[in-house]
C-alpha positions in Angstrom: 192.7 165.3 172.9 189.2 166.6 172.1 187.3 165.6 168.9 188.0 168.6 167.0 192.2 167.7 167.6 191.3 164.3 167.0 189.7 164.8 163.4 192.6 167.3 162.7 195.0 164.3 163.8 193.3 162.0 161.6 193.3 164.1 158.8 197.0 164.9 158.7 198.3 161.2 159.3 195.6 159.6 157.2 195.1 160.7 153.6 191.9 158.0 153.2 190.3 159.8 156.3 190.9 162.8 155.2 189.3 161.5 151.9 186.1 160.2 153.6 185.6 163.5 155.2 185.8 165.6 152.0 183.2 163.7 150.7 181.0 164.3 153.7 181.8 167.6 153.8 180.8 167.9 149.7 177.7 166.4 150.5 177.1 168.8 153.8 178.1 172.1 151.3 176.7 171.3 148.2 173.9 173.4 148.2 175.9 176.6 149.7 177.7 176.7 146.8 175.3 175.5 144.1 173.3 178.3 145.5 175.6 180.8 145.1 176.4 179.7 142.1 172.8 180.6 141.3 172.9 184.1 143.4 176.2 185.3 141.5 174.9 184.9 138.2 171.3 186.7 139.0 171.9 189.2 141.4 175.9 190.2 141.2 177.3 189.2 137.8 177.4 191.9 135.5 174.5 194.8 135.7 172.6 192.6 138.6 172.0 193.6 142.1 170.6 192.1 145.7 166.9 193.3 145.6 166.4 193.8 142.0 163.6 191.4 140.4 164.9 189.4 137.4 161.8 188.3 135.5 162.0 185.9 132.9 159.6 184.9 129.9 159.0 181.2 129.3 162.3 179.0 129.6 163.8 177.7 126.6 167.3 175.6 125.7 169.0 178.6 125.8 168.7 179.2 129.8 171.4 177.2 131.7 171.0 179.0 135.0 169.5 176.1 136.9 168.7 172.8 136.1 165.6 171.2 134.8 163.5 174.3 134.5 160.2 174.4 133.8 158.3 175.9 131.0 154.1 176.4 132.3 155.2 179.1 134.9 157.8 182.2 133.5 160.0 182.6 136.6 161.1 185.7 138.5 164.4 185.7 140.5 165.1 188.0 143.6 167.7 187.9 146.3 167.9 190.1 149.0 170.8 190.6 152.1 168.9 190.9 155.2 172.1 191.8 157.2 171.2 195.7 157.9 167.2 195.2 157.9 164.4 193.0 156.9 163.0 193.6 153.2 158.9 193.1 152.3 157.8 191.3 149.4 154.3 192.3 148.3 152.3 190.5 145.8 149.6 192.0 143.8 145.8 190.2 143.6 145.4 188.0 140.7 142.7 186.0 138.7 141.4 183.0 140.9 142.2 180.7 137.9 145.9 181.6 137.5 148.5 180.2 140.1 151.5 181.8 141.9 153.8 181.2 144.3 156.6 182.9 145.3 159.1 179.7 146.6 161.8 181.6 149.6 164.5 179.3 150.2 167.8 180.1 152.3 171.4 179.1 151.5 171.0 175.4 152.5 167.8 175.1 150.2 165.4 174.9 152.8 162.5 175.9 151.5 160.8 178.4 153.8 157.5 179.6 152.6 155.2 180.0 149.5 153.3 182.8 150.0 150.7 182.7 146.8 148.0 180.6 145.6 147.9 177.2 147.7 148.7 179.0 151.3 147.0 182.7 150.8 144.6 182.9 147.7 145.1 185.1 145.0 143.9 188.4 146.9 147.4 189.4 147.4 149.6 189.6 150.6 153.0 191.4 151.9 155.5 188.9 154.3 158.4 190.2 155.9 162.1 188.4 154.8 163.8 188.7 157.8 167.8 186.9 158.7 167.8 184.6 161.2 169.2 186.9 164.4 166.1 189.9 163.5 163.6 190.1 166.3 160.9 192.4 166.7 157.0 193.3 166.2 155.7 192.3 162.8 154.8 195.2 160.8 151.1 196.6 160.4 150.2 195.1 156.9 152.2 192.5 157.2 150.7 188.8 157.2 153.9 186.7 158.5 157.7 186.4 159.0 159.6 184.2 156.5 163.7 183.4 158.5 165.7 180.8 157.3 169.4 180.2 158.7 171.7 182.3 156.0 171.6 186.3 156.1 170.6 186.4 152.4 167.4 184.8 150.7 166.6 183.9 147.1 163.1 183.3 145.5 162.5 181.5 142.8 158.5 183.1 141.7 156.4 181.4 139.7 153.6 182.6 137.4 151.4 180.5 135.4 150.9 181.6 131.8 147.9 180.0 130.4 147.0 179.5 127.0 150.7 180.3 125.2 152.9 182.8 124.3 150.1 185.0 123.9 149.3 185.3 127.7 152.9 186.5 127.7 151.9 190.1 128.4 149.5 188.9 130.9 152.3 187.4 133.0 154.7 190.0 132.5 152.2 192.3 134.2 151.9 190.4 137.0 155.4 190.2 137.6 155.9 193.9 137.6 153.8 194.0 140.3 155.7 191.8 142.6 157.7 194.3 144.9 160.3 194.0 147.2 161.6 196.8 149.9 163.4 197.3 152.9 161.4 197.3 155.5 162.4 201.1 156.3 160.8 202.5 152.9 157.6 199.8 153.2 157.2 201.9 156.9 158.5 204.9 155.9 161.1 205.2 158.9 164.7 206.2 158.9 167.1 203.5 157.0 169.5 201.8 159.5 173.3 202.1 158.8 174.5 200.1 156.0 176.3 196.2 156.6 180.1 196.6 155.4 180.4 195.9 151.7 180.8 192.4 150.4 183.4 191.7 147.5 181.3 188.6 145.8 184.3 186.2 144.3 184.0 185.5 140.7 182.0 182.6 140.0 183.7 180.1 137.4 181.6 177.8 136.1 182.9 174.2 136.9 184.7 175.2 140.3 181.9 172.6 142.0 184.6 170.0 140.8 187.8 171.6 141.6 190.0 172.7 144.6 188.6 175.8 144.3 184.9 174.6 145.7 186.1 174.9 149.3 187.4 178.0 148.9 183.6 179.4 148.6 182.4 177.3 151.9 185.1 179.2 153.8 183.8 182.5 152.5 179.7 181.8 152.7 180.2 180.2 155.9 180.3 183.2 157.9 176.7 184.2 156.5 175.6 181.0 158.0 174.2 181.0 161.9 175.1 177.3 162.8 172.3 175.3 164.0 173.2 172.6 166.7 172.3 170.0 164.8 174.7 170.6 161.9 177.6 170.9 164.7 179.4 167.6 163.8 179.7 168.7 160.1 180.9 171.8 161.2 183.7 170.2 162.7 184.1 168.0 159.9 184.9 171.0 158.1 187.5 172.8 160.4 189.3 169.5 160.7 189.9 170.1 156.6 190.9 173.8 157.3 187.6 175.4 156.4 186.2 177.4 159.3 184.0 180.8 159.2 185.8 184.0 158.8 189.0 182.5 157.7 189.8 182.0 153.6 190.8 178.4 153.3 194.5 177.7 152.9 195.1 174.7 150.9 198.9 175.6 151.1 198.6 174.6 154.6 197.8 171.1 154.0 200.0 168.1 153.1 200.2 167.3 149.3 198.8 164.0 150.1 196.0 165.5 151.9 195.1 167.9 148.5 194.9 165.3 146.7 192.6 163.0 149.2 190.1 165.9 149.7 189.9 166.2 145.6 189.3 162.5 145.6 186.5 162.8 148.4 184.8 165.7 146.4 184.7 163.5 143.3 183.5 160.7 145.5 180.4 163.1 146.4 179.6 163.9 142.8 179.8 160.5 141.6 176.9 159.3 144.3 175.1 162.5 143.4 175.0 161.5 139.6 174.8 158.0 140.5 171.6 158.2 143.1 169.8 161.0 140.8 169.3 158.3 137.6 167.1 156.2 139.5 163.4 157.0 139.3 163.1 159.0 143.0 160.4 160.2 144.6 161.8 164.1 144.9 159.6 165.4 147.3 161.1 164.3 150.0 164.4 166.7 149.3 162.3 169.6 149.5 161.2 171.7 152.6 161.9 173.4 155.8 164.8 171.8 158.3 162.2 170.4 160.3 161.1 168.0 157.1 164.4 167.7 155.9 166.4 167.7 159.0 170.2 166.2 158.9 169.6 164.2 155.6 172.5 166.1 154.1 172.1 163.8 150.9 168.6 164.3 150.0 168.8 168.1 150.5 171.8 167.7 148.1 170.3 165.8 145.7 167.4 168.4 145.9 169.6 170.8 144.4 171.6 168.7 142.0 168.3 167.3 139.9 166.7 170.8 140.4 167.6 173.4 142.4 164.7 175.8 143.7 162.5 172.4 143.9 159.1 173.3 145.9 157.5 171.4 148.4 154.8 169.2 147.5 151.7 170.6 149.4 152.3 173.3 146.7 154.2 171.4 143.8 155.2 167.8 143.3 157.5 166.8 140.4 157.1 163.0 139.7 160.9 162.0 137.8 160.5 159.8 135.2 163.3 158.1 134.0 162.5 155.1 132.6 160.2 153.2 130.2 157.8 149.9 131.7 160.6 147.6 131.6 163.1 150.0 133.4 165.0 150.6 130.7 166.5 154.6 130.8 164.4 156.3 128.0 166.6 156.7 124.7 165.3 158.9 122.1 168.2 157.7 119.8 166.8 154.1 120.6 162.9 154.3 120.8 160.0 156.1 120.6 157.1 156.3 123.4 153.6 156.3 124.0 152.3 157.6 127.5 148.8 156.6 128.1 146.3 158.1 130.4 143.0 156.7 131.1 140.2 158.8 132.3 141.0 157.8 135.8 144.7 158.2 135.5 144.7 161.8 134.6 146.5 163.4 137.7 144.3 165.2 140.6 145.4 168.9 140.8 143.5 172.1 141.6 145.8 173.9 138.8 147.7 172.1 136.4 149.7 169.2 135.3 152.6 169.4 132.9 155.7 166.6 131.7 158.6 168.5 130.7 161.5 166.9 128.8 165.1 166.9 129.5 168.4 166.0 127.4 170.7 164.4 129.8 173.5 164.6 131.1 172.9 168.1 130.9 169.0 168.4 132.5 168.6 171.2 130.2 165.8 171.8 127.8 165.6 170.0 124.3 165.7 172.2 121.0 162.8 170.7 118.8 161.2 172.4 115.3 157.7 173.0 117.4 159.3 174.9 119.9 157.4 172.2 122.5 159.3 171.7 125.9 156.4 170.5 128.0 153.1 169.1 127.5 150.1 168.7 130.0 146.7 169.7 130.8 147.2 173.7 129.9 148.3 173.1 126.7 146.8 174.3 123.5 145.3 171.9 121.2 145.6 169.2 123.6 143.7 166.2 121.8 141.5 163.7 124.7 139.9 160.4 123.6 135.5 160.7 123.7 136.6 158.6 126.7 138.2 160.9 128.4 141.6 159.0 128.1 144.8 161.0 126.9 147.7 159.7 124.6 151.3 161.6 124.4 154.0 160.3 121.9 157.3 161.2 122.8 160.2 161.1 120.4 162.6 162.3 118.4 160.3 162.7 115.2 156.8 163.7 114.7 154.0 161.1 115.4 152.0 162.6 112.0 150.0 165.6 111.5 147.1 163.9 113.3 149.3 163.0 116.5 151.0 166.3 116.5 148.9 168.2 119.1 149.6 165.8 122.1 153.8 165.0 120.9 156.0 165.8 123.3 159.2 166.0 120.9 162.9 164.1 122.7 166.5 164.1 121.5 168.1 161.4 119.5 169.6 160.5 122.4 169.1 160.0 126.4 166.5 162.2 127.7 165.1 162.6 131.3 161.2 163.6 132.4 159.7 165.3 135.2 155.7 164.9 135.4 154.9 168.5 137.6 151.6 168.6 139.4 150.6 172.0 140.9 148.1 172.4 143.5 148.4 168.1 143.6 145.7 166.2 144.9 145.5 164.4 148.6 146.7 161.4 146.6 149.8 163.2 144.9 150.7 164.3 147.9 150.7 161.0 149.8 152.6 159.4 147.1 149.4 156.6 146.1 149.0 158.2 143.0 149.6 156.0 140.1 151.4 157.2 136.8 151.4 155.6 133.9 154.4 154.4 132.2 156.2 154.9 128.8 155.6 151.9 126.4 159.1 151.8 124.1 158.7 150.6 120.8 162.1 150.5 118.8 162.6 153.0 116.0 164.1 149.8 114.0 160.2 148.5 113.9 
């Protein structure tokens, strides 16, 4: 009996096998689906298309397409099938004081390249997108190749807007200047013949917890090239009746085993939820295969706390969970004081922002100042004469005085994420001390 009969074997005559496999393969999958989760509802849902820039103003409670979004950089959304040809993406030249980056990152959310202000400068480049089986010269004006290991690619672009709402325009122009194009029409050469048509299945929101979930591996698998290293979860997956090219049949299995792949999905989720409370150093989930490698969970987890994370030679995002005594920050409970000193303030060659989160959700908080982050772009920002900063964070406003550097919460749980673009040497090798929140009770 070889290894692939073997797990089928142990799958059909044991249901808690077949349980601890599911949950494996959850783990292995997650961010297949999550991404095209993500995909379907910006570039196929509705009027959308593959290729077609989505650009976005600042974030606000209202956007629920990803999780934990931020609100110092107005994003801009792309994803392009490389199947028939390789597309360009072209950024324009900008001020030397703004920052950009447009983030690549494949199906498995490996994080490819960031073309833009940390690895080119602001004069402007074009990169060629390519899928992972193209070969060939690198086009004249073009700086560099950008392959991950899925036929499509998504971007998340970022755009700093500086000063408010009223460098809206400002950033809006710059992201109309962001093109993308098949490499045939950035040549001007013949276009190849067209890849067969894709029928996209409907998204449903909430299939990531149901039966249905494995039904999307099957499909997205065959846009996958298998790297070696992946090869035992691969056959993880065909011993659960999920191979490439063929829709998953879950009429085929045993009742028993159903039910004891449902179980081993909700076992996934609940170490997801459960490892992502903690206060985690999240850079490590970010990157290319080579940083990530086979650590199926923190690539997971990468895309459960906040999909489209970056890596952290470009971006770190410090979670902060937690006041000084560990307890999980409460707005409903306390109010908190976060206190820099002059010292403390974070190293970064752009900016520094904390952006507030209700939880469980990870969504933006509604507040009567409109406020969702606060950090060193913000307007108004009020340091001490030495050089120290305060932020009070809570439910209700600190006072006219203290009302420049609030940071308003729910009244209830709430989550943090301290972003740091451009960090430091000292960011980036994770010696860089935060400070903590000091809780004082709203019954004081």
């Amino acid at each position: 009996m070889n290894k692939d009969q073997s797990l089928i074997a142990s799958v059909t005559s044991d249901p808690q096998a077949a349980r601890c496999l599911a949950r494996d393969a959850y783990i292995f999958t997650y961010p297949l689906v999550m991404n095209y989760r993500t995909m379907f509802m910006q570039a196929i849902d509705e009027d959308k298309a593959m290729g077609k820039w989505l650009h976005l103003g600042l974030s606000s409670p209202a956007d629920t397409d990803i999780v934990t979004p931020n609100n110092d950089t107005p994003y801009s959304y792309a994803w392009v099938d490389l199947r028939t040809e390789p597309w360009v993406l072209t950024m324009p030249k900008i001020e030397k004081e703004r920052f950009y980056t447009s983030q690549w990152d494949d199906y498995w959310g490996y994080v490819l390249d960031n073309p833009g202000s940390v690895n080119d400068g602001n004069d402007g480049l074009s990169v060629l997108l390519a899928s992972p089986s193209w070969k060939g010269p690198l086009p004249k004006g073009v700086a560099r190749v950008i392959q991950g290991e899925t036929d499509v690619l998504g971007t998340l672009t970022r755009t700093q807007i500086i000063g408010g709402q009223e460098d809206l325009l400002r950033v809006a122009d710059i992201q109309a200047s962001y093109k993308l194009e098949p490499l045939s029409s950035f040549a001007g050469t013949p276009a190849p013949k067209p890849a067969p048509t894709i029928t996209w299945p409907k998204w449903s929101e909430g299939d990531e917890a149901k039966e249905a979930y494995w039904s999307y591996v099957s499909f997205l698998l065959p846009f996958v090239s298998p790297n070696p290293d992946d090869q035992t979860m691969h056959e993880t997956l065909a011993s659960l009746g999920i191979e490439s090219g063929t829709p998953w049949d879950p009429a085929a299995l045993a009742p028993a085993v159903r039910e004891a792949m449902q179980q081993g999905l909700e076992d996934g989720r609940a170490e997801l939820k459960k490892l992502s409370e903690g206060g985690i150093d999240a850079a490590r989930f970010f990157g290319t295969r080579k940083r990530v490698g086979t650590n199926y969970m923190d690539r997971a987890l990468g895309v459960y706390m906040g999909i489209f994370g970056n890596v952290k030679e470009v971006s770190v995002y410090l979670s902060m969970p937690a006041d000084a005594e560990g307890t999980p920050l409460d707005g409903g409970r306390s109010t908190y004081t976060l206190s820099f000193t002059r010292e403390q303030m974070p190293p970064v060659d752009y900016f520094w922002s904390i952006t507030m989160y209700k939880l469980p959700q990870r969504l933006l908080v509604d507040n009567p100042i409109h406020r969702y982050s606060i950090g060193s772009a913000t307007t108004g920002l009020q340091t001490n004469e030495d050089g120290s900063l305060v932020i009070y964070v809570g439910k209700d406003s600190p006072g006219t005085a203290k009302e420049s550097n609030w940071l308003p919460a729910p009244d209830g749980p709430f989550w943090t994420v301290m972003r740091c673009y451009g960090p430091g040497q000292s960011i980036v090798d994770g010696n860089y001390k935060r400070p903590d929140y000091v809780a004082r009770s709203l019954n004081k």
